[in-house]
Every structure is written in structure tokens, then in C-alpha cells.
N, C-alpha and C positions, 0 to 999 in steps of 0.2 A: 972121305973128303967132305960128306956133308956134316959131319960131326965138328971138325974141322973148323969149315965155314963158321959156324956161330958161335965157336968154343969162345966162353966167356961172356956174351949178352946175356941177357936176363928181362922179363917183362914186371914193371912194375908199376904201382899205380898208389900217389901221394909219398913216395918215395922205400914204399916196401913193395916185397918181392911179393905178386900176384899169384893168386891160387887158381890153377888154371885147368878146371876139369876138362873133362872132353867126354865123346860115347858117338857111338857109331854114327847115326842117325837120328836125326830129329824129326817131327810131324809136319816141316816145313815152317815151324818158327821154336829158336832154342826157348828152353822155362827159364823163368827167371829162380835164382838160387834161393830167393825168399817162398816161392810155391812148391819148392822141393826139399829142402832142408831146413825150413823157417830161420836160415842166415841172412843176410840180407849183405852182401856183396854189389858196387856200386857198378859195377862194371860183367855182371853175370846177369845180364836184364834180358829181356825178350828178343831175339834179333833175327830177322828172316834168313831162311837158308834154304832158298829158291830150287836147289838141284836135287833136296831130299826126298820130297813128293815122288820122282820118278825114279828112285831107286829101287832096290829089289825089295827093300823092308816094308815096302807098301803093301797094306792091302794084307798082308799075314793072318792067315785063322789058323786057331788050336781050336777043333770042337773038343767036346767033353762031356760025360755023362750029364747028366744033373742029379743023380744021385750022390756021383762022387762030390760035385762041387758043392753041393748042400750039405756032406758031410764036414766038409771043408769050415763053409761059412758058419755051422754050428759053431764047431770045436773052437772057429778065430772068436766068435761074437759071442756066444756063450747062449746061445736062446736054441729054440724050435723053429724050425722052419717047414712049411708044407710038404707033402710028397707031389705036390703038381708046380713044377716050378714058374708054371705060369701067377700065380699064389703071390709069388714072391713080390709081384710088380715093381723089379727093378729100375731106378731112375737116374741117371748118370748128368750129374753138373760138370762142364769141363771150363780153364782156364782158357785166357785169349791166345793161347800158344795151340790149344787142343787139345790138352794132357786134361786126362780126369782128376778131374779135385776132388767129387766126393762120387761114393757109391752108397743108395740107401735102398733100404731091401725091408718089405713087411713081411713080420714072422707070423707063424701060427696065429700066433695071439692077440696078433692086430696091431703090436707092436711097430714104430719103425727104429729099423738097426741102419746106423750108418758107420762108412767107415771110408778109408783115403785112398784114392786110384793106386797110391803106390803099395796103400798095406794091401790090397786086391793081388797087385804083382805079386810085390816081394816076399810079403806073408803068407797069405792064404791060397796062393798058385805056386808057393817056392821058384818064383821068375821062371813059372811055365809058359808063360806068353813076353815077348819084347819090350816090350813099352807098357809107359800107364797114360799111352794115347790111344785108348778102345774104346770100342763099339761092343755092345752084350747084345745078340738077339736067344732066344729062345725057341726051339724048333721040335715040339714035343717033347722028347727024352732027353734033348740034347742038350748043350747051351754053347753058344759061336760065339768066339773071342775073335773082332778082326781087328790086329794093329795097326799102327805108322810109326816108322820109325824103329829108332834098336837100343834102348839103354835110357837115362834118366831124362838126357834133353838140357841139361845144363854148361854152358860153357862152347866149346870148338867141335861141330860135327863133322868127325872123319872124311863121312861120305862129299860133305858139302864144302870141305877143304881142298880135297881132292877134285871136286869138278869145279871148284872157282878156280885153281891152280889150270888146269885143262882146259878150258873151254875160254877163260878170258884172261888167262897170263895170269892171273896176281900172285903177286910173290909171298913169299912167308909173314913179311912185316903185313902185306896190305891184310891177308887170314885173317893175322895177331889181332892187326888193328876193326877188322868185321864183329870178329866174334869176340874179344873182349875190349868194347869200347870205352876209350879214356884212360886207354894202359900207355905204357910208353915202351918201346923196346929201346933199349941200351945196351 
């Protein structure tokens, strides 16, 4: 029946059909599609999603050796890196959403290696960790990955769908119209 209900609308925006990502959870505000996929969609821009913060995706650590992740960050960045990872003096810039834009790291050599909160994920952790809204501490041998959030951050977050729809009624169109602003549903 809910299939139903909407058979036939379509969200669009300047009169084509809308590209309408989504992911679990956000860091409590969505990325905009230009800091994650360097597209620039007018209507995938920054937009708060107040319920996210207190979901279960908060707050998530992966610890992990730091031999293995130095093995890791070689092989992505191509240099030498310390055996004390403290060496590394890790420095994370993040976007006004809270997603990391850059990760830079000095090698061996005094080099600095940088490289993109998401290649961090998706590349050099194989999406070992949720999001590329983290936090890196260092804990002797170890290294603490704690996230927010669950997936890229772009577009409709599930979680924060689901508790606008619970908590203060809004219906599908008012979602639509939150999380992709300036669309039109029809």
C-alpha cells in the first residue's frame, strides 16, 4: 500500500529527475555532494539532522594495531612511515558538516603525506570504520577510530527520516523537502 500511495510522483528539481542519495546516518549535519564527490548538486547542500547525534552510530571506535595501519598508509601513500606512531603527528581538517576533508601524516622522512577523510575510509581502512566523520587518537600500539554517523553524509539520512517522521509527524513530502532542498515533488 505504501508503494501504492506514491506510484507515479517523482522528486525533481529545474525540471529533471533529482538524484537522491541517502545513508544511514549523518554526523548531525548532511555533507554537501561537492565535499564528497566534487559534483556540485544544488539541492545536496549541508542540512541539519538533529536526531543523528543520538543514534546508535555515535560515538563508534574500531581500535587497531598501528603496525597494521602504518602498513596500510605505506602501501595507500607510497613512503615510509615511523614505527612509533606517535612519529606520525597526525592532523585532521574537517568540513562545517564534521566529515574529515583532509588527513596529513609526517613520514619517516619528514615528509608531509596527505590524503581525504574518505580515501582514509574507503581506501586505506576498506570502510573499516562508518563514516569519514572521525576522530584518530593514538594510544601507544594502538590507533582509535571514533565515528558519527554511518555512510558518506550526502542527501536523506535514514536514521534522521525516521525520527522526523516519529517524533514530529512529518510526512514524506516535508523529509523530501528537508533533506533535498529546492526539489519539487510531483
Amino acid at each position: 500500500s505504501a508503494v501504492s500511495a506514491v506510484l507515479g510522483q517523482k522528486l525533481t528539481y529545474g525540471g529533471s529527475v533529482a538524484f537522491t542519495p541517502y545513508h544511514a546516518s549523518s554526523s548531525g549535519y548532511t555533507n554537501p555532494s561537492s565535499e564528497v564527490w566534487g559534483g556540485s548538486y544544488p539541492y545536496l547542500v549541508r542540512v541539519s539532522s538533529k536526531y543523528d547525534p543520538s543514534s546508535a552510530y555515535k560515538d563508534q571506535q574500531v581500535v587497531m594495531q598501528a603496525s597494521t595501519l602504518k602498513g596500510k598508509l605505506e602501501s595507500y601513500l607510497n613512503t615510509t612511515l615511523s614505527d612509533d606512531p606517535a612519529a606520525w603527528n597526525i592532523r585532521l581538517t574537517t568540513n562545517d558538516s564534521g566529515y574529515v576533508s583532509t588527513v596529513s601524516l609526517t613520514a619517516a622522512d619528514g615528509s608531509s603525506c596527505t590524503l581525504t577523510g574518505r580515501q582514509m575510509r574507503e581506501t586505506v581502512l576498506a570502510y573499516g570504520i562508518r563514516s569519514h566523520a572521525f576522530t584518530i587518537e593514538v594510544s601507544g600500539d594502538q590507533v582509535i577510530f571514533t565515528t558519527n554517523g554511518y555512510g558518506h553524509g550526502v542527501g536523506m539520512s535514514q536514521t534522521g527520516a525516521n525520527a522526523y517522521a516519529a517524533n514530529e509527524g512529518w510526512t514524506y513530502a516535508q523529509i523530501l523537502s528537508h533533506y533535498y532542498p529546492g526539489t519539487t515533488l510531483s
